[in-house]
C-alpha positions in Angstrom: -56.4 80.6 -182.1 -59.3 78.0 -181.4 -62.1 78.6 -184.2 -65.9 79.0 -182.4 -66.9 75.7 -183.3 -63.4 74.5 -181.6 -63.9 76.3 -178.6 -68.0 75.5 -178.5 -66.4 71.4 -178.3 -64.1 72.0 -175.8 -66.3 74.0 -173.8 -69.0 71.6 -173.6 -66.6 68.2 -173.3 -63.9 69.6 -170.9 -65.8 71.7 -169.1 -69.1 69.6 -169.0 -71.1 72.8 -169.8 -73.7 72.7 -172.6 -74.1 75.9 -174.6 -77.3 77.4 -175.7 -78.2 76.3 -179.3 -76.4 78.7 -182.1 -78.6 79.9 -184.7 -77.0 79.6 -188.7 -78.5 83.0 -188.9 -77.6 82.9 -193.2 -79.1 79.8 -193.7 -82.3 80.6 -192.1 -83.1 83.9 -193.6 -81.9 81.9 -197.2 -84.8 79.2 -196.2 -87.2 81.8 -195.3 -86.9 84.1 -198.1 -87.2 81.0 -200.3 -90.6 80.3 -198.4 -91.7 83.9 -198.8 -90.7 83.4 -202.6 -93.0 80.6 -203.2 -96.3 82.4 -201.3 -95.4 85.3 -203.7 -95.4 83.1 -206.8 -98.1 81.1 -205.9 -100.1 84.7 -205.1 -98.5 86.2 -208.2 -100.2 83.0 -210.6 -103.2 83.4 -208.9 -103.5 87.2 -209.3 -103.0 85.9 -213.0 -105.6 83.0 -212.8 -108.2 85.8 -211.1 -107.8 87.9 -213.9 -108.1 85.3 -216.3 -111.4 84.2 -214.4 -112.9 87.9 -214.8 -112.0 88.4 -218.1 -114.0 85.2 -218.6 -117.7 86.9 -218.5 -118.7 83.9 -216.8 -120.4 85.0 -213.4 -119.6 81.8 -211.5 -116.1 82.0 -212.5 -116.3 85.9 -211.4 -117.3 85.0 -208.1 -115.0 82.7 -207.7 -112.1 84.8 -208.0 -113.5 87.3 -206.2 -113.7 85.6 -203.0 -112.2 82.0 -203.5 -108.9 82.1 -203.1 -108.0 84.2 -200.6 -106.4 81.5 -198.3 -103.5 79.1 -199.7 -101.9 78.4 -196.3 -105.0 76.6 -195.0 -105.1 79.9 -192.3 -101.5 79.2 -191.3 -99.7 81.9 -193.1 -99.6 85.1 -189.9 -99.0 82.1 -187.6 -96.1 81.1 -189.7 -95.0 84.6 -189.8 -94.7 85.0 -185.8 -93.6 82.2 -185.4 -90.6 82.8 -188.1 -90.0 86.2 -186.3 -89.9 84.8 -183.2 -87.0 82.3 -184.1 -85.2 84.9 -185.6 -85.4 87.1 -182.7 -85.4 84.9 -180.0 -82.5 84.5 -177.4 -80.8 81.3 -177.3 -82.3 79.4 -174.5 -85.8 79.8 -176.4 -84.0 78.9 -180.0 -84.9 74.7 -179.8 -88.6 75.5 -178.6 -89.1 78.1 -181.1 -87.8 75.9 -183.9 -89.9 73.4 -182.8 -93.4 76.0 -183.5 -92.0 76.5 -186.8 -91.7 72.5 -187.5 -94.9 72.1 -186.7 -96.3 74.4 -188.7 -94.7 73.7 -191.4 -95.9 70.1 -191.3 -99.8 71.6 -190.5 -99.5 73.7 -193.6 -98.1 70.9 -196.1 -100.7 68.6 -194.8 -102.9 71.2 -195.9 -101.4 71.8 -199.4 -101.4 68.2 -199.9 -104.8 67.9 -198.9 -106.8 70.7 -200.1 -107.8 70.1 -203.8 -107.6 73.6 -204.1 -103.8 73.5 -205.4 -104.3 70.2 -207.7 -107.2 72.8 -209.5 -105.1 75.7 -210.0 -102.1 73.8 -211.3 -104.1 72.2 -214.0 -106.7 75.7 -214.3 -107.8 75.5 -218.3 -107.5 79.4 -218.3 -103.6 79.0 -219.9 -101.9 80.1 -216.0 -98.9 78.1 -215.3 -99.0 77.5 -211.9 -96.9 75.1 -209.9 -98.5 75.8 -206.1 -98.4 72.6 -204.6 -95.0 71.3 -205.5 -93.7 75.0 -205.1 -95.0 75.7 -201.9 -94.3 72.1 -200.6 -90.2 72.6 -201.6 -90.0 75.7 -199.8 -91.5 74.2 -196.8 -89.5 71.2 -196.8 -86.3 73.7 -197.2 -87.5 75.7 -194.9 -88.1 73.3 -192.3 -84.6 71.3 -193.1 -82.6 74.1 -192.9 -84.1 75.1 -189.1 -83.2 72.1 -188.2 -79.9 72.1 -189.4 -79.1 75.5 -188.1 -80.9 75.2 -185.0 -78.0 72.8 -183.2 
């Protein structure tokens, strides 16, 4: 017996019919969690960092944590979220135009991480944090954002 892939070929050369994209389902949830791994260690350092900041006595540097770094996605992050829900759910005719949302964003929110001199500050913070945002973040979107387009044929 013909594996899928074998009969997906034949279908679309003999017959002339094109199929719907397929969706890797594994490797997109693997690329996603990976992308919900980084937010959590970039959120987890910088619970660290705002504690750090407090301890600190210094009322700036209070302040600061209190209501500075609330947005690391540059107000992507729920977008990014639908959008990733959406692929997953979507039926297959929608798959392409749905992976293309998720491209984007993932371009719009590197831009931003590369950008924002938010992320070069907290991976060099003097408060003793080890933090690697940027070039974590920036990974898991490029993963991300590889593996959609890999999976999404």
């Amino acid at each position: 017996m013909a594996t899928a892939s074998e009969q997906r070929v034949w279908i679309e050369t003999v017959l002339g019919y094109e199929l719907p994209p397929k969706l890797d389902l594994k490797r997109i949830q693997a690329a996603v969690a990976a992308y919900h791994d980084a937010l959590a260690d970039v959120g987890n350092g910088v619970v660290g960092l705002q504690g750090k900041m407090r301890d600190s006595g210094d009322p700036l540097m209070k302040r600061i944590a209190d209501e500075g770094l609330s947005d690391l996605t540059g107000g992507f992050r729920v977008t990014m979220s639908a959008a990733l829900m959406d692929l997953l759910k979507s039926p297959a005719p929608e798959r392409q135009r749905n992976a293309k949302v998720v491209h984007k964003l993932c371009g719009k929110i590197a831009d931003f991480v590369n950008s924002s001199p938010l992320f070069t500050l907290l991976d060099a913070n003097p408060l003793g944090v080890p933090l690697k945002a940027q070039a974590g973040l920036l990974q898991a979107l490029k993963t991300l954002d590889a593996e959609i387009a890999a999976s999404v044929v």
